[in-house]
C-alpha positions as CSV (number, residue, x, y, z in Angstrom):
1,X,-54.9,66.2,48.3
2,X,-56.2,64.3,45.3
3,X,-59.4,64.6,43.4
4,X,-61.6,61.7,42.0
5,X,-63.9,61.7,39.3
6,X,-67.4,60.5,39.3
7,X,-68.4,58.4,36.8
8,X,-71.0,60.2,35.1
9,X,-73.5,56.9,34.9
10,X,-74.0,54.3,37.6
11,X,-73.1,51.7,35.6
12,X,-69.8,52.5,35.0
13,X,-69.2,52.5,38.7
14,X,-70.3,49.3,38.6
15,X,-73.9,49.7,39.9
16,X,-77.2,48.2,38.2
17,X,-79.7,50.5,37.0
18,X,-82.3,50.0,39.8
19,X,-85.6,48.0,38.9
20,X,-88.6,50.6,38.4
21,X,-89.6,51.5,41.8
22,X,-87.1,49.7,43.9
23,X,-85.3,52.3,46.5
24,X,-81.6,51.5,46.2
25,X,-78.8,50.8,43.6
26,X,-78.5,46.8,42.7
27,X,-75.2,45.7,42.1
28,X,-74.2,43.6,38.8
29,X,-73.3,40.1,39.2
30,X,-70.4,38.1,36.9
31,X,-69.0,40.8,35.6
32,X,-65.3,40.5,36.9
33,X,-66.1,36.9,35.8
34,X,-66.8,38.0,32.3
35,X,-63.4,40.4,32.4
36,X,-61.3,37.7,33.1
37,X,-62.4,35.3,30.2
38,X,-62.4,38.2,28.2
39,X,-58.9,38.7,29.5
40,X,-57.7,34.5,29.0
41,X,-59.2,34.9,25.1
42,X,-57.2,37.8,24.1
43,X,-54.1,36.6,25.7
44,X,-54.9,33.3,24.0
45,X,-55.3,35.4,20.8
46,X,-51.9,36.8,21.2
47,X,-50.6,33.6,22.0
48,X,-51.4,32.0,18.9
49,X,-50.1,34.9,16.5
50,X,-47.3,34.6,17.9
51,X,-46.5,31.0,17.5
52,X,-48.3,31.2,14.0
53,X,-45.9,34.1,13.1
54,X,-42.9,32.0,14.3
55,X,-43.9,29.1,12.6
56,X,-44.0,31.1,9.4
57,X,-40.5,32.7,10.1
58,X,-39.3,29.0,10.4
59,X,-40.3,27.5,7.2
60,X,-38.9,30.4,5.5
61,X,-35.3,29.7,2.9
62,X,-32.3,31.3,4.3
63,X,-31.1,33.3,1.3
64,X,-29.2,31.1,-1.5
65,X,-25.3,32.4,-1.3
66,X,-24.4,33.8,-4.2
67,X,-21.1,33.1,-6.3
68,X,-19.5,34.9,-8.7
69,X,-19.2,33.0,-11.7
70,X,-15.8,33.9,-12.7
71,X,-14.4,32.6,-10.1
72,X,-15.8,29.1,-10.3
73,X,-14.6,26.1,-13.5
74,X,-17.8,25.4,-14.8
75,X,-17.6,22.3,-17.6
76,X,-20.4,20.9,-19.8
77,X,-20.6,16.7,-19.6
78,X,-19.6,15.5,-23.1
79,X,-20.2,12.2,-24.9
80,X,-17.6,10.8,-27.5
81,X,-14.0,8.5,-27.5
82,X,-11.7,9.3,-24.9
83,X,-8.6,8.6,-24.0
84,X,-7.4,7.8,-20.3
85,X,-4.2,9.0,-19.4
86,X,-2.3,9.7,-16.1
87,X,0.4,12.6,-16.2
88,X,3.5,13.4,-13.6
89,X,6.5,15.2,-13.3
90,X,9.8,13.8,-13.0
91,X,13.1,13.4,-14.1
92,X,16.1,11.8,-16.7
93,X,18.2,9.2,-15.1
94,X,20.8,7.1,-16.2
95,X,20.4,3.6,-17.3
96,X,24.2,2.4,-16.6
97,X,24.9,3.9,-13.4
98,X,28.4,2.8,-11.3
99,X,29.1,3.7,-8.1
100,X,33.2,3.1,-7.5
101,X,34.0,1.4,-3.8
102,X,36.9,1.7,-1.8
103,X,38.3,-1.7,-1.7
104,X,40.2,-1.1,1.4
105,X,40.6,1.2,4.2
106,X,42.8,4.1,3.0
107,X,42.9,7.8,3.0
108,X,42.1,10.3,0.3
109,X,45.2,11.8,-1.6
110,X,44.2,13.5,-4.5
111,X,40.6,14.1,-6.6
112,X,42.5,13.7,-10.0
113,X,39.0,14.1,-12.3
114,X,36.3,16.5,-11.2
115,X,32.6,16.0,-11.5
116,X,31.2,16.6,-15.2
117,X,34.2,15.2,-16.5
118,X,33.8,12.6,-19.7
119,X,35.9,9.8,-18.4
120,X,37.0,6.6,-19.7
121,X,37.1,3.1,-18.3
122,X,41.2,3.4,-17.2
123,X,40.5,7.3,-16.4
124,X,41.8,7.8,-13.0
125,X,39.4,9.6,-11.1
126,X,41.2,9.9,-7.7
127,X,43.9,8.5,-5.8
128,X,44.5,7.2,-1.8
129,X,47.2,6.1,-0.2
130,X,47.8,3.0,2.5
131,X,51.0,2.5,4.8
132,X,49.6,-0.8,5.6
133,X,48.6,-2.2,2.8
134,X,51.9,-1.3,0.9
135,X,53.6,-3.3,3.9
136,X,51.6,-6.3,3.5
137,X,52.2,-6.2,-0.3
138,X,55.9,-6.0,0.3
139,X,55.8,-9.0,3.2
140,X,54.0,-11.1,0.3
141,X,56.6,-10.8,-1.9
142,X,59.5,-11.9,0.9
143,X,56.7,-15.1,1.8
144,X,56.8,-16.2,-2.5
145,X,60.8,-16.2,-2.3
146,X,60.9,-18.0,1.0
147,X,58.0,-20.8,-0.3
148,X,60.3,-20.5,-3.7
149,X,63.3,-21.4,-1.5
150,X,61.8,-24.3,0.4
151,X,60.5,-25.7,-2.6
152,X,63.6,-25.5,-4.4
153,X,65.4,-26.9,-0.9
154,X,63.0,-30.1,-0.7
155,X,63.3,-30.8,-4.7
156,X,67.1,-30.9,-4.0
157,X,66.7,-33.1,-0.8
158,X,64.1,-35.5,-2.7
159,X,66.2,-36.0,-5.5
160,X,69.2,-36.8,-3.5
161,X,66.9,-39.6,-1.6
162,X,66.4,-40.8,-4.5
163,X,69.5,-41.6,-5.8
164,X,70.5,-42.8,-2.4
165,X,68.2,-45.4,-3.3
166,X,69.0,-46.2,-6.4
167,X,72.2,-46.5,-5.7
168,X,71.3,-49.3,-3.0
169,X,69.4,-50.9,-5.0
170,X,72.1,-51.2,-7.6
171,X,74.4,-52.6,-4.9
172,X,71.5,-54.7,-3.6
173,X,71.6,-56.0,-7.7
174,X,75.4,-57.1,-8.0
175,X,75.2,-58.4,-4.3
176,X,71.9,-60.8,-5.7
177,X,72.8,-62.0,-8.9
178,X,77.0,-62.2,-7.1
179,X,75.0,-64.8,-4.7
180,X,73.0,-66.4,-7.5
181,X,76.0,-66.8,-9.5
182,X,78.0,-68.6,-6.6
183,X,75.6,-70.5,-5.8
184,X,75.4,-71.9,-9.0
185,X,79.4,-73.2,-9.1
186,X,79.0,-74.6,-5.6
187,X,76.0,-76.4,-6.8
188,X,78.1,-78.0,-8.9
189,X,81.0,-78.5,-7.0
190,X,78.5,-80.2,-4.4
191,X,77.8,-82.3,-7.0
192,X,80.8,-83.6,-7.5
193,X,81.6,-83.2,-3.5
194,X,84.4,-80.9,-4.0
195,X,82.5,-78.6,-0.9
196,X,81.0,-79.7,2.0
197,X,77.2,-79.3,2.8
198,X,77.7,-77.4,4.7
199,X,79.3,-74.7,3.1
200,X,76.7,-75.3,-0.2
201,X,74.0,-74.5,2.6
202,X,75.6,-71.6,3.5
203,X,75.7,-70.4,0.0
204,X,72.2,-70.8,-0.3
205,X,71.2,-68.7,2.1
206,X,73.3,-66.2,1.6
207,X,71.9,-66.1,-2.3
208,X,67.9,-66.1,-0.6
209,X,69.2,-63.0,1.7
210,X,70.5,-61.1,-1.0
211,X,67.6,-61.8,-3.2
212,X,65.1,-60.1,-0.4
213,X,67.5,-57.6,0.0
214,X,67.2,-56.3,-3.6
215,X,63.6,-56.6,-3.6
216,X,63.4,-54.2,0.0
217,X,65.6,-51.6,-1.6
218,X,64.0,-51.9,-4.8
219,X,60.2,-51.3,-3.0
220,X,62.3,-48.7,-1.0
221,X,63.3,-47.0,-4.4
222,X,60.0,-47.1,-5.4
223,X,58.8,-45.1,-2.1
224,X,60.6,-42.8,-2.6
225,X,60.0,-42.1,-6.4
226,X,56.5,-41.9,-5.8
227,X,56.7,-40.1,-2.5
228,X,58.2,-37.1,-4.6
229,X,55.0,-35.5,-6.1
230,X,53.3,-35.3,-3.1
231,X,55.6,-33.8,-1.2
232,X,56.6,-31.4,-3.6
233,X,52.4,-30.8,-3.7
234,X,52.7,-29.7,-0.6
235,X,55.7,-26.9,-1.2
236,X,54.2,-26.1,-4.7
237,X,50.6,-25.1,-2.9
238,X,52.2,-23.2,-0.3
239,X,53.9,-21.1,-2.9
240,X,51.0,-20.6,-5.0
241,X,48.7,-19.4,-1.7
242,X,52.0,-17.3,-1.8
243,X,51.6,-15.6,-4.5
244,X,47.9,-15.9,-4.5
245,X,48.4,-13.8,-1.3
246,X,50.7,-11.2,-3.0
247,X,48.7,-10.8,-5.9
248,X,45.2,-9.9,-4.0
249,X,47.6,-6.9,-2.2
250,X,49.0,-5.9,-5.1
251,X,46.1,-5.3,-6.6
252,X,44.7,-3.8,-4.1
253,X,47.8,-1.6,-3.8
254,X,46.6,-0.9,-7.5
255,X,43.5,-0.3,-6.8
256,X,44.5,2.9,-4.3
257,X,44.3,4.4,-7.9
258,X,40.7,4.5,-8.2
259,X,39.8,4.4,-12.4
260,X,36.0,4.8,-13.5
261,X,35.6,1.1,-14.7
262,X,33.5,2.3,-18.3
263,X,32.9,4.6,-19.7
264,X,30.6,7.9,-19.7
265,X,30.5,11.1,-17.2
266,X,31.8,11.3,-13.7
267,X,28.2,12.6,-11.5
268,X,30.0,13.0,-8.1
269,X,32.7,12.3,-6.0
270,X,31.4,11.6,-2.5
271,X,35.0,12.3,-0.6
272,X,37.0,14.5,0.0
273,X,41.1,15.1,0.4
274,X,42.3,13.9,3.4
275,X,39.4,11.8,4.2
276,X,40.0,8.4,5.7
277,X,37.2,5.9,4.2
278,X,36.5,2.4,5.1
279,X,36.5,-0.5,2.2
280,X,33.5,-0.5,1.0
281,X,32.6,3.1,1.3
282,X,30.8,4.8,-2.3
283,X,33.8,7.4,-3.6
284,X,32.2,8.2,-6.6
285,X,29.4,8.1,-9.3
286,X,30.0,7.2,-13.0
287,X,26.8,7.2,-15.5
288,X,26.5,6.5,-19.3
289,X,24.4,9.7,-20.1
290,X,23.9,7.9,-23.7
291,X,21.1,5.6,-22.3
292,X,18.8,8.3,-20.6
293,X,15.6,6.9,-19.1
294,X,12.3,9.1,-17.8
295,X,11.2,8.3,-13.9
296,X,7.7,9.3,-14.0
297,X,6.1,10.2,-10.1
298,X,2.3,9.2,-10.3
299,X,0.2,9.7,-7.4
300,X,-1.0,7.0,-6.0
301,X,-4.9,7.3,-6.5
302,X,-4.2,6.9,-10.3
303,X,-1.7,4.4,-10.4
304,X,-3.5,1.2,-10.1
305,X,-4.3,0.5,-13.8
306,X,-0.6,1.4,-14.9
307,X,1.5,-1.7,-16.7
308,X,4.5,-2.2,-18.0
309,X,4.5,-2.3,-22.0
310,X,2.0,1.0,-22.0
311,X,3.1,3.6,-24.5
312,X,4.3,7.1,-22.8
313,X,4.5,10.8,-24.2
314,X,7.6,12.7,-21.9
315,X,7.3,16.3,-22.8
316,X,11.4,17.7,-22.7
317,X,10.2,21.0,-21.8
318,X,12.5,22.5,-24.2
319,X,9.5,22.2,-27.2
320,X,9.8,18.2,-28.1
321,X,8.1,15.1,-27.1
322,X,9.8,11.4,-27.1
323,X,7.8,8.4,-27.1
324,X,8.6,5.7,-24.2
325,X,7.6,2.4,-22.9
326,X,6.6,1.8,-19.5
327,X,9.8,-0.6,-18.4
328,X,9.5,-0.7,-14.6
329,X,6.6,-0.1,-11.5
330,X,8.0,0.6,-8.3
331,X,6.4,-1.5,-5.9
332,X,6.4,1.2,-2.9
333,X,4.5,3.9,-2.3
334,X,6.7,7.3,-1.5
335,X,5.3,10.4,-0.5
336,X,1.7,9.5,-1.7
337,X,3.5,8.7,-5.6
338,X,4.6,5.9,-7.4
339,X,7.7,5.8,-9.3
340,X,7.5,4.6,-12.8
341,X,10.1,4.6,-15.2
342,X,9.5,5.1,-19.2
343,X,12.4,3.9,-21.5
344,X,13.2,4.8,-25.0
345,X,14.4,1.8,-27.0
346,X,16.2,2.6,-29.5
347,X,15.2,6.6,-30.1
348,X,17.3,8.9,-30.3
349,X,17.2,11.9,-27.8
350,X,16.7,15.2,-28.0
351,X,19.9,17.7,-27.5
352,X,20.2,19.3,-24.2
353,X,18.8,15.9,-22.7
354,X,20.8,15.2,-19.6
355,X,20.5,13.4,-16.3
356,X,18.1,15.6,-14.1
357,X,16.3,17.0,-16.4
358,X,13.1,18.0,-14.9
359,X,10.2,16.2,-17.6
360,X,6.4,15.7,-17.5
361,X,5.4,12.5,-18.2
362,X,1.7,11.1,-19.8
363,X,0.9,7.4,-19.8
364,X,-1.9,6.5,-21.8
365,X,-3.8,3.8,-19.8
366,X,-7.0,2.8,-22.3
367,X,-9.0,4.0,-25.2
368,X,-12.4,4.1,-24.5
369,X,-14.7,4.1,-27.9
370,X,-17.7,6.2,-26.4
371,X,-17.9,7.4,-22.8
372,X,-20.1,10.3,-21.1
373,X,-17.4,12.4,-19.3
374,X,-16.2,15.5,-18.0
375,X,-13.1,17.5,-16.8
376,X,-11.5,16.3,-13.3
377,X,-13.1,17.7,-10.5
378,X,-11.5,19.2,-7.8
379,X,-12.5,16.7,-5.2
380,X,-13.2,13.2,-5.5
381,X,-11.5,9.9,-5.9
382,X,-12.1,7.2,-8.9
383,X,-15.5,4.6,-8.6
384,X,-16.3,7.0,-6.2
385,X,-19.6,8.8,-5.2
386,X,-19.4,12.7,-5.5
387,X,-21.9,16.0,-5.1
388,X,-21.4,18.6,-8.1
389,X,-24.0,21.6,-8.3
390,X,-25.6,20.6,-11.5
391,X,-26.7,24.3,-13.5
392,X,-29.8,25.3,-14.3
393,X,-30.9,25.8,-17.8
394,X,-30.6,29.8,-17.6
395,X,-27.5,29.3,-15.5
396,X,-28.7,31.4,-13.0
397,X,-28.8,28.2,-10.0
398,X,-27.1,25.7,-9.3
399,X,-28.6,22.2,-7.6
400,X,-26.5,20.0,-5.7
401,X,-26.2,16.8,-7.4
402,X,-25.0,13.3,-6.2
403,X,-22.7,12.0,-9.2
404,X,-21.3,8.6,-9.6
405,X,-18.4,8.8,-11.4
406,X,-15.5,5.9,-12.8
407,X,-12.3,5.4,-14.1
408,X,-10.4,8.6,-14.7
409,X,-7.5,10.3,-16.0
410,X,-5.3,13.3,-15.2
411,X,-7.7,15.7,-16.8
412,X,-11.4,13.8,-17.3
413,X,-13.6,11.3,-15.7
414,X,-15.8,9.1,-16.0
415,X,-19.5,9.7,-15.3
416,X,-21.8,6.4,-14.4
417,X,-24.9,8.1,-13.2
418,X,-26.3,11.8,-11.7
419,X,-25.5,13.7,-14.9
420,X,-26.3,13.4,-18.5
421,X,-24.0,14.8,-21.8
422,X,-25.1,18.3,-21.8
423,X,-25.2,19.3,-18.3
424,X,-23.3,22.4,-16.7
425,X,-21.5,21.4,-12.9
426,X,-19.1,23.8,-11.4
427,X,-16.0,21.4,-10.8
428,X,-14.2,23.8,-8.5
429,X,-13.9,23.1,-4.9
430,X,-17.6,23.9,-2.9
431,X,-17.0,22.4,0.6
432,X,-17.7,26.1,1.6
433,X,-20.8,25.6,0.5
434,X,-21.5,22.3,2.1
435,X,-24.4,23.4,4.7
436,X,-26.2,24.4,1.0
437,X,-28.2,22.0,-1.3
438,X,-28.7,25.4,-4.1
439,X,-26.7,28.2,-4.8
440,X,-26.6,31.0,-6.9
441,X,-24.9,32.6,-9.9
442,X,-24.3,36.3,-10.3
């Protein structure tokens, strides 16, 4: 069972006060109209405070990230002469460096002079051994003594032509002037017809036959005389190939004692004992570690404006500095460096200088007379556009800033436009702070 409670007036139930003397309660019209707009305007009301609120939310700044200023380089833009230099790290290398080949196929015997060792140019550094080629140099030697023997053989047999011939051509001699010399009496025996004519003819030709005679065997004489060189050419080359033959194994029979071939330190031996190698093969490593030069790595992004002839500082790391000349560019890129080598013409090096020797190297590019700069930041390449949070004057924010910035060198660059000589940027690396335009400094 539930109780309701009267309204204590009539118009809160919802009934019109009566006109003066009517007999019944009059009911109010529009007022659930009234209600309702009453109800559209406050939601409305709400609506808009709450979009107006949003709105406000919206264009409110996300709190600035702080940094801790220890933790950030922070350099002030100067202007003034400055010197553009590139550094690297590198090395001491040889000048004179030999590698000793095997000549032939052999096999290791025996690593005579170790690694480290001063050697000179005879020094025998190791020795190998070849069956075969020891053959060949003794079947050489038989092939000159059997060329020597033919040679010797067809002088003999040319020389005894030869006086075959001259011998018949001295015959061929008496027999012509025998024939001339008869034929001269019965000439005159004809004449006083003391022989027939016929036996005067027959003397006549016999004294023509005899007179070609002699001039055959004297052509044949002269044959043969010249016919001697050539043919003794012949012999005399096939000897010399011979011995050419012989010599080229014997020397490389020599040669199976491996020497340095000049002089300076033995680096390596890249054998070892009882290792067959094939000609041609590296056995060891011989360097002149009296003519040291520096080879410089530079990365790549600064070493477009480096030239041969520029003046280098290489820093010994043992407390002394040598001057240098840029002598040589590597044309190739290697692991994202270039290779330059420094030289050091006629200066003397430091003791304990030796190939290997780890070195930093600084090549001086240019000297500018007056530049606006600042240190290297840690981002960034050359004639390149770059954003650095610029300070403010209390140092308390920092504004990102879009700086053009130039030529460079391993610690400074150049700045073309954004910044001014006096200005504070933080040069450390920000990409954290990327999705930010300010930040700020505790």
């Amino acid at each position: 069972m539930s109780l309701h409670v009267l309204p204590k007036k009539k118009e809160d139930a919802g009934f019109s006060t009566p006109v003066e003397g009517s007999p019944m309660d009059i009911p109010r019209i529009g007022y659930k109209k009234k209600k309702w707009r009453r109800n559209v305007l406050l939601f409305l009301a709400v609506g808009v405070g709450v979009i107006s609120i949003g709105i406000f939310i919206s264009r409110l700044e996300p709190a600035l990230p702080e940094v801790d200023r220890g933790s950030v380089w922070i350099d002030t833009v100067t202007s003034g002469p400055l010197i553009r230099d590139v550094r690297g790290i590198g090395t001491l290398v040889p000048e004179d460096v030999r590698w000793v080949p095997a000549r032939t196929d052999a096999r290791v015997e025996q690593i005579v002079i170790w690694p480290g060792t001063e050697v000179k140019e005879d020094s025998v550094i190791l020795t190998l051994s070849s069956a075969e080629l020891e053959q060949d140099a003794r079947d050489s030697d038989a092939a000159i003594k059997s060329s020597q023997a033919k040679l010797t053989q067809l002088q003999s047999e040319l020389e005894g032509e030869l006086l075959e011939r001259q011998a018949a051509l001295t015959k061929a001699l008496a027999d012509r002037d025998t024939a001339a010399a008869e034929l001269e009496a019965d000439q005159r025996l004809a004449k006083g017809g003391l022989i027939s004519s016929l036996d005067f003819k027959k003397a006549q030709i016999a004294a023509t036959e005899l007179a070609a005679n002699f001039e055959v065997e004297r052509q044949r004489y002269e044959f043969a005389k010249k016919s001697m060189a050539p043919r003794l050419a012949v012999a005399q080359t096939e000897l010399d190939q011979a011995r050419a033959q012989a010599d080229l194994h014997h020397s490389q029979v020599d040669a199976l004692r491996v020497s340095a071939g000049m002089n300076g330190v033995l680096q390596e031996i890249a054998v070892d004992v009882g290792q067959q190698v094939a000609a041609g093969t590296n056995l060891a490593r011989v360097a002149d570690n009296t003519k040291l030069k520096a080879q410089i790595k530079i990365p790549e992004t600064q070493a477009r404006d480096i030239a041969v002839g520029q003046t280098a500082q290489i820093d010994m790391r043992n407390g002394s500095i040598v001057t240098g000349t840029v002598s040589r560019i590597d044309p190739a890129v290697r692991e994202g460096t270039v290779l330059v080598d420094v030289t050091f013409h006629g200066r003397e090096l430091p003791k304990g200088a030796r190939p290997d020797l780890s070195v930093e190297g600084t090549i001086e590019l240019e000297r500018l007379a007056h530049a606006v700069y600042v240190g290297r930041p840690a981002f960034g390449q050359d004639d390149s556009t770059i954003g650095l949070f610029r300070l403010s004057a209390d140092g308390a924010m920092a504004t990102r800033t879009k700086v053009r910035i130039g030529h460079g060198s391993a610690t400074k660059v150049v700045i073309e436009g954004g910044l001014n000589p006096g200005d504070r940027v933080i040069l450390s690396d920000t990409s954290s702070f990327d999705s930010h335009e300010r930040i700020q400094l505790r």
